[in-house]
Steps between C-alpha positions, in 0.01 A plus 500: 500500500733789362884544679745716421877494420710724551887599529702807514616595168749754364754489764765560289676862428635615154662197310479278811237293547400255792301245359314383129212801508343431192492140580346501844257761370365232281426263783367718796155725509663805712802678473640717765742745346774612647464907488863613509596521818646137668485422150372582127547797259262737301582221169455216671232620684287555132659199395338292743154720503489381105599141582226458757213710259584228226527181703172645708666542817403703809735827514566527872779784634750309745612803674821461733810683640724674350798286540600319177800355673276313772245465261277639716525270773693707730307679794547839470416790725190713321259652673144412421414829284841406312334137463177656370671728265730211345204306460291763288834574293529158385148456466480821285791361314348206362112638493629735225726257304166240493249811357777583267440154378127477517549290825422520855643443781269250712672443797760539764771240669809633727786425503743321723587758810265733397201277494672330898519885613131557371394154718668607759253801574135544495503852543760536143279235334240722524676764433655367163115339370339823569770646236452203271098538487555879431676399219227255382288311729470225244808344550574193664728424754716203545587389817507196730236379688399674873761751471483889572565583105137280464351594750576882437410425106165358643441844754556720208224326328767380208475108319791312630634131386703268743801329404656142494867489482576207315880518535504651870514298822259587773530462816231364742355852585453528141795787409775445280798354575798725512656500140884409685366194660555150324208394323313840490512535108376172319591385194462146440240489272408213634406629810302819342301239332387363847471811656263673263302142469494497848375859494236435232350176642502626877581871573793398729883516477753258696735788644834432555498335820247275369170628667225492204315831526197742314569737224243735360614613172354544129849574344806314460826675511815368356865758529602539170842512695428153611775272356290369196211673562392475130425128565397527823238789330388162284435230780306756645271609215500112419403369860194799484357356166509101584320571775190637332603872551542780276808770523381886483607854520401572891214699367337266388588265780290744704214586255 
């Protein structure tokens, strides 16, 4: 059995950077790149396209916002065509940094407020993977499990990969808990280590009310904003391989 790892990478902006890139992108399989808008920069951008070609990485576009001082987790008022259009900018972005390279970019993950706006409406999820597959229908999109951004991937006839979040909370319908409440970011690595062995062994997560429930997911997803998420990155990747699996790009997690 293949699963993927991956985190967002690049969220940093000129000299400022969030996390250790070039270490994480030696321990996950994808790498969603921030595409200059919540975050990232034409450099860092190329920087992290020729990290991830080295290391054998997925190249995913992580397309959010445009609100570095929220870091794109701010709702903000755009219409859907605006949504659309911010998409296939950022999307563009990246796709022409990668071939610049002799990469390609293989799939898609939102962002943050964009990606909660995007869930929030069937008729814009459709709207935004009809403009993804006109880009290229190969790509794959990222989302969680029995939500409109996979079920819209799935109508459009587009390869889609569900997510664990391995330092997220849940709640007992199965949606994130709300990023201000205590507890809803995890950190102890302790308790990632459980978590993702938990998720391994059974497909279930204990939310954070303590009600033990299903998650359908091929990928593991670890912030790289995450308060020593390069560790956390580790457990993870360590957890997959003791118990018998292997860690892969999402393409070949779906091959």
């Amino acid at each position: 059995m293949k699963i993927d790892v991956n985190s967002d990478m690049g969220e940093g902006f000129g000299v400022y950077q969030l996390c250790d890139d070039d270490a994480l992108m030696r321990v996950v399989s994808s790498a969603n790149i921030a595409c200059g808008f919540h975050a990232g920069d034409p450099d860092i951008m190329t920087r992290m396209v020729r990290l991830a070609k080295a290391n054998g990485v997925g190249i995913g576009a992580h397309p959010g916002f445009p609100d570095r001082q929220g870091f794109g987790r701010k709702a903000l008022p755009f219409s859907a065509q605006q949504i659309r259009q911010q998409v296939l900018y950022q999307l563009g972005a990246l796709s022409a940094i990668a071939k610049a390279e002799g990469a390609v970019v293989a799939h898609v993950s939102f962002h943050a407020a964009m990606g909660n706006q995007i869930n929030a409406d069937e008729s814009l999820a459709l709207l935004v993977m009809r403009a993804i597959k006109s880009v290229d229908p190969q790509l794959i999109i990222f989302s969680q499990p029995d939500t409109p951004i996979e079920l819209a991937a799935k109508a459009c006839g587009m390869q889609s990969i569900t997510l664990f979040l391995a330092d997220r909370a849940y709640d007992p319908r199965g949606q994130l808990v709300a990023r201000g409440i205590a507890g809803a970011v995890i950190t102890d690595e302790a308790a990632v280590r459980a978590r993702v062995r938990q998720f391994l062994l059974s497909g279930t997560v204990a939310t954070l009310d303590g009600p033990v429930i299903p998650v359908r997911a091929r990928s593991i997803l670890i912030h790289s904003d995450t308060p020593g998420s390069l560790g956390l990155a580790r457990i993870v990747r360590s957890e997959i391989e003791a118990n018998g699996a292997a860690v892969a790009p999402a393409a070949e997690v779906l091959a």
